[in-house]
DRENZA-959965 format. One record per atom (N, C-alpha, C, CB): residue in one letter; x, y, z. Coordinates in steps of 0.02 Angstrom, whole numbers, padded with zeros to 5 digits, always signed. Glycine has a CB too. Example, Ala and Ser with C-alpha at 12.3 -4.5 7.8 and 13.67 -1.06 7.14 Angstrom:
2
a+00660-00284+00390a+00615-00225+00390a+00660-00165+00390a+00565-00224+00452s+00642-00112+00354s+00684-00053+00357s+00645+00002+00394s+00704-00030+00286
END
This chain:
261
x+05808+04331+09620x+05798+04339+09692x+05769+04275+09720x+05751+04400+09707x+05789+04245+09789x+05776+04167+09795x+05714+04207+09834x+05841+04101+09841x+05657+04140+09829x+05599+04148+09842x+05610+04133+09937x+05550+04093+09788x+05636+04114+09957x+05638+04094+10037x+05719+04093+10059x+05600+04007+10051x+05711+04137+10125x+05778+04130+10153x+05788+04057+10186x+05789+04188+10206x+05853+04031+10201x+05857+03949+10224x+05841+03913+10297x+05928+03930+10216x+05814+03988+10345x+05780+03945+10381x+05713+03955+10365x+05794+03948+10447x+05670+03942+10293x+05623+03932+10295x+05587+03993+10296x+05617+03894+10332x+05591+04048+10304x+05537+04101+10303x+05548+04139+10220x+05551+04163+10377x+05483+04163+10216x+05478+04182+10147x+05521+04260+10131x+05392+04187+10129x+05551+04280+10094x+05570+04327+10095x+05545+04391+10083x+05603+04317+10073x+05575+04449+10092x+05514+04524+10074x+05483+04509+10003x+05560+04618+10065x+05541+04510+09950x+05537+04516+09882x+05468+04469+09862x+05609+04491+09847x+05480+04388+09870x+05443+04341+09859x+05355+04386+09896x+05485+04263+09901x+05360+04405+09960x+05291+04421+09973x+05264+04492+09949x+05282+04416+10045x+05311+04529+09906x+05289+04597+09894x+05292+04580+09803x+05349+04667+09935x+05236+04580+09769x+05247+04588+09704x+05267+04630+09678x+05212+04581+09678x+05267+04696+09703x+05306+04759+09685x+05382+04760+09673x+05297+04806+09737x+05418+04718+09728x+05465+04703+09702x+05510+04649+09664x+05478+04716+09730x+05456+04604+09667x+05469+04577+09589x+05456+04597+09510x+05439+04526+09587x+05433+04657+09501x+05400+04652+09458x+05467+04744+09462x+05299+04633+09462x+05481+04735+09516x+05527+04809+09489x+05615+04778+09484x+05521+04893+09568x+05620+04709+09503x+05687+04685+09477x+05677+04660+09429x+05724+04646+09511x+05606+04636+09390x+05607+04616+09321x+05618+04665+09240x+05542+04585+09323x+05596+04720+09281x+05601+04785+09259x+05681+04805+09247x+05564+04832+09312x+05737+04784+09297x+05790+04806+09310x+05820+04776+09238x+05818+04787+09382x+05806+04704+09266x+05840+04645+09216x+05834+04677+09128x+05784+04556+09227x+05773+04676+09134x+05768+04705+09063x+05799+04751+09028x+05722+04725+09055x+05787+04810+09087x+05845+04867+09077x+05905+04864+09051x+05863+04890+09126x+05958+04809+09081x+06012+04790+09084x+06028+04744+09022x+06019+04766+09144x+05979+04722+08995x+05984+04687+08933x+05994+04719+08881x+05938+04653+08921x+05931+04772+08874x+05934+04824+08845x+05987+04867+08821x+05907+04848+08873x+06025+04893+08875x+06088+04941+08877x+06136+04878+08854x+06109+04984+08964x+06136+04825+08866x+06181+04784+08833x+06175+04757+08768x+06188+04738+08867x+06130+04759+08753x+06104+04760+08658x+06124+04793+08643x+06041+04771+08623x+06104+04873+08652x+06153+04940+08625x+06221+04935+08628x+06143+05004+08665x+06254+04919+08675x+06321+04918+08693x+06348+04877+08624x+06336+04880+08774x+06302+04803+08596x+06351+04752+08572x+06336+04779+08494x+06332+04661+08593x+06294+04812+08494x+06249+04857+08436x+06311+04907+08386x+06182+04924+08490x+06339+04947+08454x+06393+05015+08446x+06468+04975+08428x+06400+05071+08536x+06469+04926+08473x+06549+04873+08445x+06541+04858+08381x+06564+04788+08484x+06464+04839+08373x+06477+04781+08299x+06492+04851+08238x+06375+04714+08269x+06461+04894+08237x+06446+04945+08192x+06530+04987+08187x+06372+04995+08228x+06602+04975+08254x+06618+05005+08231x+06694+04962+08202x+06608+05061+08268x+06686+04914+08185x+06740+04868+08148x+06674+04851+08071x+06772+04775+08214x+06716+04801+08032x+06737+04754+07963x+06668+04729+07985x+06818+04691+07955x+06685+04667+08032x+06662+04620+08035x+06584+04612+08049x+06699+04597+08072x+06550+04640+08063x+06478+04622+08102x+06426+04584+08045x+06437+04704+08134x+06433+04577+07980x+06378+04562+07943x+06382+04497+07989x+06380+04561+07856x+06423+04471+08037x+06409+04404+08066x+06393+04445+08122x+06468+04341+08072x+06328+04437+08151x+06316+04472+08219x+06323+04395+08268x+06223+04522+08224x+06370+04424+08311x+06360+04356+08369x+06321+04363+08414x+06417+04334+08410x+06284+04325+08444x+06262+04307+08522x+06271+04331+08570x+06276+04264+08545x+06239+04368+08609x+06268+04405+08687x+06238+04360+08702x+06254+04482+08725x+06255+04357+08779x+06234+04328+08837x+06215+04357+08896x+06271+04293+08851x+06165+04360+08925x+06123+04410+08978x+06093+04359+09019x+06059+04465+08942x+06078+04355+09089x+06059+04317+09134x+06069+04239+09125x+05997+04335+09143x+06139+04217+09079x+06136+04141+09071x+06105+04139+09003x+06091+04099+09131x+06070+04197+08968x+06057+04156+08924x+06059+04199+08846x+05989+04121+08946x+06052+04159+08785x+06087+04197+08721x+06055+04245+08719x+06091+04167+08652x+06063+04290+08686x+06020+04356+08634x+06058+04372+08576x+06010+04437+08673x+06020+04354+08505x+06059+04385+08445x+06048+04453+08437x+06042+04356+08381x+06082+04498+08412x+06067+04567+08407x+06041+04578+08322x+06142+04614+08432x+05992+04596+08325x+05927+04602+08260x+05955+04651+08211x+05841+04637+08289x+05971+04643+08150x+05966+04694+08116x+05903+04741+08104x+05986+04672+08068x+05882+04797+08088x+05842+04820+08062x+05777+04782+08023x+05876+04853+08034x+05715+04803+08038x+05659+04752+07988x+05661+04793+07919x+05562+04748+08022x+05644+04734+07887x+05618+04771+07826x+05661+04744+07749x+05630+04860+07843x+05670+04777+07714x+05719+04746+07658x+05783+04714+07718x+05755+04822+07587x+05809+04659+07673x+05865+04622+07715x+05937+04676+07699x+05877+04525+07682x+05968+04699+07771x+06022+04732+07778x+06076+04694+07810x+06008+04787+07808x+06129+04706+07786x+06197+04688+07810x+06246+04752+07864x+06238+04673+07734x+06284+04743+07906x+06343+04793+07919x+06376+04779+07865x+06389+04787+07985x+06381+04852+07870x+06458+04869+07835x+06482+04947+07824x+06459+04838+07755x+06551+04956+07842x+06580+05010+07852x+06621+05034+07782x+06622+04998+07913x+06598+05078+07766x+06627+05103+07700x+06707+05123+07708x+06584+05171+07675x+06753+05135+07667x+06821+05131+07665x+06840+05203+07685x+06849+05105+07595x+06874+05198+07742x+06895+05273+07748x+06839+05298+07822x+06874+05324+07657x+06804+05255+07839x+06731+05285+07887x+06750+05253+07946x+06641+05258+07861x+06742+05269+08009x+06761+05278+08072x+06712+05212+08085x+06747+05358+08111x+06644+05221+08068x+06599+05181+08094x+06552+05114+08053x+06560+05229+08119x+06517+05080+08062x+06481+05042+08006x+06431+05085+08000x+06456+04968+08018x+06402+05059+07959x+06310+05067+07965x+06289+04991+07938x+06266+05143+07900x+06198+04992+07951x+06164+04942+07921x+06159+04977+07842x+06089+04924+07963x+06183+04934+07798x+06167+04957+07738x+06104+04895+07676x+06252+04972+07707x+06064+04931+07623x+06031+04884+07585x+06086+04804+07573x+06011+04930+07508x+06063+04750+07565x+06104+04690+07560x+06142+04703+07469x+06043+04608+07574x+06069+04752+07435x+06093+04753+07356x+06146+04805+07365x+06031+04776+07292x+06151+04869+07400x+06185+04895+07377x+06251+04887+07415x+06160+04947+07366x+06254+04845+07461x+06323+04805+07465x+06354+04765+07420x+06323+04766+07508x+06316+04703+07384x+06310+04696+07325x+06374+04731+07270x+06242+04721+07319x+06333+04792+07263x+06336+04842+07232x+06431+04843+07210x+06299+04904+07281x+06457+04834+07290x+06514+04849+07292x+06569+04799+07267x+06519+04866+07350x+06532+04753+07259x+06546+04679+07238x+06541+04670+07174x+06504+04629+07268x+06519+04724+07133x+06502+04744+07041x+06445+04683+07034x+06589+04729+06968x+06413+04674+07089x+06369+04618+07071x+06298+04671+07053x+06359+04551+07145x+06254+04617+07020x+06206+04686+07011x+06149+04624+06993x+06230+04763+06935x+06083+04651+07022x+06024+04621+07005x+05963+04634+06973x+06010+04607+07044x+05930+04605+06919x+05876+04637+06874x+05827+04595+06889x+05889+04641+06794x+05784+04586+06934x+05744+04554+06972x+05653+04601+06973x+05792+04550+07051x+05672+04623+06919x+05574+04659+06900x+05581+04657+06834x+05542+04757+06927x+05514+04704+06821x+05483+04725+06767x+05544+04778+06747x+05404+04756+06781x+05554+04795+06674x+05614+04855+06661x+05560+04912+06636x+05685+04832+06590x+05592+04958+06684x+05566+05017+06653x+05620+05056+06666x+05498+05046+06677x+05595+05139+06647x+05659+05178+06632x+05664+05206+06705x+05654+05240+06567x+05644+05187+06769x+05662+05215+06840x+05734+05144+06846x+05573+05210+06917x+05712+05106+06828x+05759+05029+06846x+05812+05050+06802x+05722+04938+06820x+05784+05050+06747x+05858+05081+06700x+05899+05121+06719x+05850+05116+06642x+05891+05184+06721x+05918+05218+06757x+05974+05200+06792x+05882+05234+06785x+05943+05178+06878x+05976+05151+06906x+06049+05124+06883x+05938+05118+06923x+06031+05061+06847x+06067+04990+06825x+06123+05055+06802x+06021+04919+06752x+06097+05086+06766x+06150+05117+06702x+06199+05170+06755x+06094+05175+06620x+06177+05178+06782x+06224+05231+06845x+06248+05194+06871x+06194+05276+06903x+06253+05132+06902x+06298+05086+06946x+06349+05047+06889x+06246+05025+06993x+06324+05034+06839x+06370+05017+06782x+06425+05071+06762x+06327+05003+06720x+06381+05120+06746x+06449+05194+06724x+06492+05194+06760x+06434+05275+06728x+06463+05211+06862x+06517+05205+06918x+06564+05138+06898x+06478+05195+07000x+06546+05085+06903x+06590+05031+06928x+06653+05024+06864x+06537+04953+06941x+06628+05055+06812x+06689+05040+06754x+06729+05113+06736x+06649+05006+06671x+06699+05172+06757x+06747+05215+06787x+06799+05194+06839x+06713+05260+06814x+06755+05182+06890x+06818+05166+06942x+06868+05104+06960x+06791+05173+06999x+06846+05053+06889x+06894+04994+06884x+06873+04950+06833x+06899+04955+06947x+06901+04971+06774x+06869+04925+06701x+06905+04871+06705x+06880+04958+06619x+06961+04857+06730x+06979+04793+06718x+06958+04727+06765x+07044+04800+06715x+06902+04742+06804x+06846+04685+06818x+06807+04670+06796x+06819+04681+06854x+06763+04623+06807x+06711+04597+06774x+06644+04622+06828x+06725+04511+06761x+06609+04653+06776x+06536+04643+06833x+06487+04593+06831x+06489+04699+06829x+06434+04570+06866x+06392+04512+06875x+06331+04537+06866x+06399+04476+06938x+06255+04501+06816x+06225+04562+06807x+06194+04469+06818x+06228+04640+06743x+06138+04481+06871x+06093+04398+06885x+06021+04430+06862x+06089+04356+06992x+05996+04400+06809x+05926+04406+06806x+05851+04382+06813x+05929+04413+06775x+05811+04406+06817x+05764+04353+06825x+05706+04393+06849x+05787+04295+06875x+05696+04400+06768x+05635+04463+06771x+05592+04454+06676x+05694+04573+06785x+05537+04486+06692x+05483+04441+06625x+05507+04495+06582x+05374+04433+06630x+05532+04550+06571x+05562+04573+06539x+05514+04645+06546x+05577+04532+06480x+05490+04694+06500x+05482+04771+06501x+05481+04795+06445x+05528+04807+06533x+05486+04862+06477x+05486+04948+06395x+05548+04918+06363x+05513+05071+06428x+05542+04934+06301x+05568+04907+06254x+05638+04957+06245x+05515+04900+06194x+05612+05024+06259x+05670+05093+06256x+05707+05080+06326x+05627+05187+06255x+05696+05064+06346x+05751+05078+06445x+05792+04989+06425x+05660+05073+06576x+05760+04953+06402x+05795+04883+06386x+05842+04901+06348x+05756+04828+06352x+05817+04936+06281x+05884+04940+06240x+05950+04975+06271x+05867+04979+06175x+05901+05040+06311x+05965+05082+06346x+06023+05045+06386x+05936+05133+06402x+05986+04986+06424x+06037+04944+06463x+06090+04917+06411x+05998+04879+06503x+06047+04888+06351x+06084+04846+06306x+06146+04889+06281x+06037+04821+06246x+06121+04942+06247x+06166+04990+06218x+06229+04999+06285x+06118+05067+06196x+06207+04996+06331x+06258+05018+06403x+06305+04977+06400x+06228+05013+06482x+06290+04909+06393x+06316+04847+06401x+06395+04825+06373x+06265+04808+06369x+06366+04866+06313x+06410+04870+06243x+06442+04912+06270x+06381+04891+06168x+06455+04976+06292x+06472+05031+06270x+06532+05012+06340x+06410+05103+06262x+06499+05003+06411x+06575+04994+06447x+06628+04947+06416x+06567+04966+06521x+06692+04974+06464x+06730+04917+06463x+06747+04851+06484x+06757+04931+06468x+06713+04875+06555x+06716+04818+06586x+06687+04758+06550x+06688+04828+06644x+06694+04694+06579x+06674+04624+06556x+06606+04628+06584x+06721+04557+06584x+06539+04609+06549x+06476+04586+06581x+06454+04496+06591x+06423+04621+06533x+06470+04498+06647x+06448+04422+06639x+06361+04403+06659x+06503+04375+06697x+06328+04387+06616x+06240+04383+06637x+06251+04297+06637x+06162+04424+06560x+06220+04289+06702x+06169+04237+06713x+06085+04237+06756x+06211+04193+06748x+06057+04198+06708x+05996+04190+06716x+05969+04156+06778x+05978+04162+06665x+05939+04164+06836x+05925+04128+06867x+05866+04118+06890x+05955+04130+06896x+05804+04138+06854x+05724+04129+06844x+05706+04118+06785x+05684+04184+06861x+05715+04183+06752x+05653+04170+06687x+05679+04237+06681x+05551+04151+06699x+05706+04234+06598x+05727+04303+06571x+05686+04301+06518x+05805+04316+06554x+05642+04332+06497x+05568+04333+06460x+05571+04418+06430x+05486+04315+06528x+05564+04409+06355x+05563+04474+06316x+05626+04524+06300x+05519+04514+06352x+05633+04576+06322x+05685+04600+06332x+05742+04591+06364x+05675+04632+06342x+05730+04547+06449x+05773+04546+06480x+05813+04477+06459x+05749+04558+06543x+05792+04446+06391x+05817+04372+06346x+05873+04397+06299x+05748+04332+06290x+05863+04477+06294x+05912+04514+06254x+05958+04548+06294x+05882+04561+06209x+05929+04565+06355x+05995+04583+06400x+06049+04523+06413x+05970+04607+06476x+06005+04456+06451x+06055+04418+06433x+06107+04385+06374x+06036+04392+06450x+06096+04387+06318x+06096+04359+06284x+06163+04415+06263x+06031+04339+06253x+06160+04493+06304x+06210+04531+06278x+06263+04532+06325x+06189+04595+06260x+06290+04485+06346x+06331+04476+06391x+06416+04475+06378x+06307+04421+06416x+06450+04468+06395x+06528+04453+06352x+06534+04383+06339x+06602+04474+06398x+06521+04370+06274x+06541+04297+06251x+06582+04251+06286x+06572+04300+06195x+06565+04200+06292x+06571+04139+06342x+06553+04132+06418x+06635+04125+06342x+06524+04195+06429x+06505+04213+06496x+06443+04234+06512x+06542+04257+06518x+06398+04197+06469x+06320+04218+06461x+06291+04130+06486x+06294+04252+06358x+06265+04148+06562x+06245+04099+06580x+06179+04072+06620x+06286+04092+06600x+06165+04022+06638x+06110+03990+06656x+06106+03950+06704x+06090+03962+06615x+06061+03945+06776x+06057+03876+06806x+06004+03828+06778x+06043+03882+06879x+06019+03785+06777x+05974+03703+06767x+05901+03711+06752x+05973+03652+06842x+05877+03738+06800x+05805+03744+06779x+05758+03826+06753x+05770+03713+06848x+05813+03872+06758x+05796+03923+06723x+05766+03950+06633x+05845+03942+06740x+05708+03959+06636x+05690+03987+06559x+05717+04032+06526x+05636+04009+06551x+05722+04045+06449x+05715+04079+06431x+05657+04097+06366x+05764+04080+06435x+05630+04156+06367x+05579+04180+06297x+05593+04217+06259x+05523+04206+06304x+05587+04219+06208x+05594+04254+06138x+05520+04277+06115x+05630+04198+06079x+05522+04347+06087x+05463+04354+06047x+05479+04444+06011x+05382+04342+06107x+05444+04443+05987x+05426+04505+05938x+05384+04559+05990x+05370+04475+05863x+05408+04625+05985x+05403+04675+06026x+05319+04694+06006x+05466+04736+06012x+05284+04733+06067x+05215+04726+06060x+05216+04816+06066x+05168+04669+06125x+05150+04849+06042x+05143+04905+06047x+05049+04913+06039x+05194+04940+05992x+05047+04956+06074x+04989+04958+06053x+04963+05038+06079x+04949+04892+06080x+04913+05058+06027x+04905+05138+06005x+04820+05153+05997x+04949+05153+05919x+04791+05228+05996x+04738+05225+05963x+04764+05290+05952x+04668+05205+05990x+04699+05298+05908x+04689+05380+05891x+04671+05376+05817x+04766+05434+05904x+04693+05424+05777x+04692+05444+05695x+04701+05382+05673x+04750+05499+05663x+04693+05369+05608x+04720+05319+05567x+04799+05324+05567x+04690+05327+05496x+04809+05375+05527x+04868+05413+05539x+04930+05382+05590x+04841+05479+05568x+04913+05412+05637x+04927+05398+05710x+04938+05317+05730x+04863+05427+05751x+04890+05284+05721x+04916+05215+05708x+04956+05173+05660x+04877+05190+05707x+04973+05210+05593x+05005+05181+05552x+05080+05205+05559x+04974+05191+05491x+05091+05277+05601x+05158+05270+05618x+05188+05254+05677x+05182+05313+05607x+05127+05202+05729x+05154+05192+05789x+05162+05121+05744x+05110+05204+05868x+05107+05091+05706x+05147+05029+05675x+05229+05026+05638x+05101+05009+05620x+05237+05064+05592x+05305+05047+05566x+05348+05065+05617x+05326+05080+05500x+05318+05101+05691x+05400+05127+05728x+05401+05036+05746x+05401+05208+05826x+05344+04997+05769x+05352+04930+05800x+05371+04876+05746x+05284+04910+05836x+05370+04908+05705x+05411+04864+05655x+05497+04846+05626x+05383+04885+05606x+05496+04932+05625x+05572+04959+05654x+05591+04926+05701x+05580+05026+05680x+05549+04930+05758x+05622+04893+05817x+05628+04804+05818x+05600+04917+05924x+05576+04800+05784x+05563+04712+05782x+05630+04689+05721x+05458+04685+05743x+05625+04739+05673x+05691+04710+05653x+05747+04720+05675x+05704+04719+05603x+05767+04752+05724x+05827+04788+05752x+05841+04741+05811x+05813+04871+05776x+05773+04705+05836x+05803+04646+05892x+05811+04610+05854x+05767+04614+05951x+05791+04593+05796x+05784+04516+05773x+05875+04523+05749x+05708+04495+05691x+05890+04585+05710x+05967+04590+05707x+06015+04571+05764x+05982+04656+05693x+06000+04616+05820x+06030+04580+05862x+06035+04530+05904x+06036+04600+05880x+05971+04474+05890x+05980+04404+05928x+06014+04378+05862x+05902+04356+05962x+06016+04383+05804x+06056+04359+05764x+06131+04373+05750x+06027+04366+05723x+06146+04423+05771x+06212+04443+05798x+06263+04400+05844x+06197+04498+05834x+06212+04399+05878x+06255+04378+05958x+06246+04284+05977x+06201+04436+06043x+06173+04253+05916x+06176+04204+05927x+06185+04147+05868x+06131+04204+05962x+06229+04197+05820x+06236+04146+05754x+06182+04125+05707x+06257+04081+05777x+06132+04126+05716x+06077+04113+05698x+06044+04151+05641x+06047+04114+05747x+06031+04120+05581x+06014+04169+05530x+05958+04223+05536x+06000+04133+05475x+05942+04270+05523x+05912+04306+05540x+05830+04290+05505x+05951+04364+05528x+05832+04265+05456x+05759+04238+05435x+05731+04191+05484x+05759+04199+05366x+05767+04170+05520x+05756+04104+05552x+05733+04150+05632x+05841+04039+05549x+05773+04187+05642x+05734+04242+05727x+05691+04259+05693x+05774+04322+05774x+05677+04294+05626x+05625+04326+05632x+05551+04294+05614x+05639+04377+05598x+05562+04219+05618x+05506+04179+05627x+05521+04149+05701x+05497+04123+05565x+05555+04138+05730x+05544+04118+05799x+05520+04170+05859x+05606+04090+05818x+05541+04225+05814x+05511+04276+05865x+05444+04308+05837x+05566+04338+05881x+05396+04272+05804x+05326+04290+05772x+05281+04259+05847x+05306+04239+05680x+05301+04208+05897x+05258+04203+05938x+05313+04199+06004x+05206+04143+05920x+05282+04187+06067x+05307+04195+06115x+05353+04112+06137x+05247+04224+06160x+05413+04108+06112x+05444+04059+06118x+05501+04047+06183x+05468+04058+06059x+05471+03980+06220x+05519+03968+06276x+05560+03917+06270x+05491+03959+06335x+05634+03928+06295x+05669+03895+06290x+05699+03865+06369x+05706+03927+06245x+05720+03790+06371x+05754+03774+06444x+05805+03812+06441x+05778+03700+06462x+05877+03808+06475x+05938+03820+06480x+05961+03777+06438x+05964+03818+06539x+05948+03708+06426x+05995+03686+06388x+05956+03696+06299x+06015+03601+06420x+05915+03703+06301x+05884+03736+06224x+05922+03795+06201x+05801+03765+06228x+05930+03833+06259x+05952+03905+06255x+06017+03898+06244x+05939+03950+06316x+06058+03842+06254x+06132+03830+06254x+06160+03835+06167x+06146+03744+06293x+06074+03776+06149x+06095+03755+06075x+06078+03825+06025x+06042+03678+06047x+06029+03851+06050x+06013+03907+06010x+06066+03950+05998x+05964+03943+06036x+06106+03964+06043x+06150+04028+06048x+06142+04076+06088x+06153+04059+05999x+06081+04063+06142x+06074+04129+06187x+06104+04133+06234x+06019+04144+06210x+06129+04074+06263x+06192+04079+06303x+06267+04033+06307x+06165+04074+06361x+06282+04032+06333x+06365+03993+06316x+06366+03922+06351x+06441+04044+06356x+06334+03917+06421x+06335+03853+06466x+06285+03875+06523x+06417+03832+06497x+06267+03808+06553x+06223+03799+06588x+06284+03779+06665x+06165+03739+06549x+06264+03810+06713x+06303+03793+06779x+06248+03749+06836x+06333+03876+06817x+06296+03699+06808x+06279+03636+06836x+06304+03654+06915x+06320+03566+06795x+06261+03602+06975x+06275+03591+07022x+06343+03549+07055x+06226+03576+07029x+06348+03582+07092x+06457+03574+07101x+06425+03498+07164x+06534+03694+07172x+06379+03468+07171x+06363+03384+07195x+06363+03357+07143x+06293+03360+07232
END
């Protein structure tokens, strides 16, 4: 609203704050209903994980996804409309999959249900399993491991933090030649830990169960990484880290993915 008509006198609006302050009100309004508007378009096509720019009084407005975990659009196959969905479990749809904590058997779980789905409904892809987690329970690790094995599909693991303990054996159980690493990512090796009280008793058979499984990893990093097995089962007596390219020579993974500059 111009503050003065052109011969010079001030106008109502300009001398009544009421009605500036009730066309600022309007404006807003109108922005508003036009957010929603570009809100209901984006949600009901493919395309919106690119939200574009409206434009309202001359000037941009991006339209916000949801706060909180990072969400994408996307419209499931067969569905009229989008929704905002998790970014992982879009992901998801992509057989990509991420192990980014501590493993326990709620995470397991999970992993092992999106694995069953994705090689039911199409074994002849490969899924992507990125890790980068200090590793966990020793029983929900193996369960993944055992999983690993057991689909058909292809598992391709790469490391892209620090795969430490168990999650050094998830990677490491990947489909041969496709067990991988970036540049500055770790890996650790060590001997499974337990610890108990109670009876004598009671502690001497929580010891041989931790003895049991210490040889049962040490079998299988010797399995999968050539490596004689006397020889893991002294490297895994303390907590041993390896670069990517250590990890190359060892056998825990196949290649290191170098930067494409």
């Amino acid at each position: 609203v111009s503050g003065a008509h052109p011969g010079g006198t001030t106008s109502d609006s300009a001398r009544d704050p009421t009605m500036q302050l009730t066309t600022g009100r309007c404006s807003l309004a109108l922005f508003a209903l036009h957010t929603l508007a570009t809100t209901a378009h984006a949600f009901a096509g493919v395309r919106p994980a690119v939200v574009r720019p409206s434009r309202v009084d001359g000037r941009s407005r991006a339209v916000m996804m949801p706060v909180g975990v990072p969400k994408v659009a996307y419209r499931a196959p067969g569905s009229t409309q989008g929704d905002w969905v998790d970014i992982y479990n879009r992901l998801y749809r992509e057989r990509i999959l991420f192990l980014g904590q501590q493993i326990d058997n709620e995470l397991a779980n999970q992993i092992l249900g999106i694995m069953l789905f994705l090689d039911s409904e199409d074994n002849t892809k490969p899924m992507y399993m990125y890790i980068n987690s200090p590793g966990g329970s020793v029983t929900a690790g193996m369960a993944m491991f055992d999983t690993i094995n057991h689909v058909k599909s292809e598992v391709i693991t790469i490391n892209v933090g620090l795969a430490a303990s168990m999650a050094s054996l998830l990677l490491t159980a990947g489909s041969r030649g496709k067990r991988m690493a970036l540049p500055h990512s770790r890996i650790m090796i060590h001997q499974p830990m337990g610890s108990t009280q109670g009876q004598a008793e009671d502690i001497k058979v929580e010891a041989m169960h931790v003895m049991n499984v210490r040889d049962r990893v040490a079998t299988q990093y010797a399995r999968m990484t050539g490596q004689p097995k006397e020889k893991v089962m002294r490297d895994l007596d303390r907590d041993n880290f390896f670069s990517a390219y250590e990890a190359v020579d060892y056998g825990l993974i196949d290649r290191v993915i170098e930067p494409s500059v």
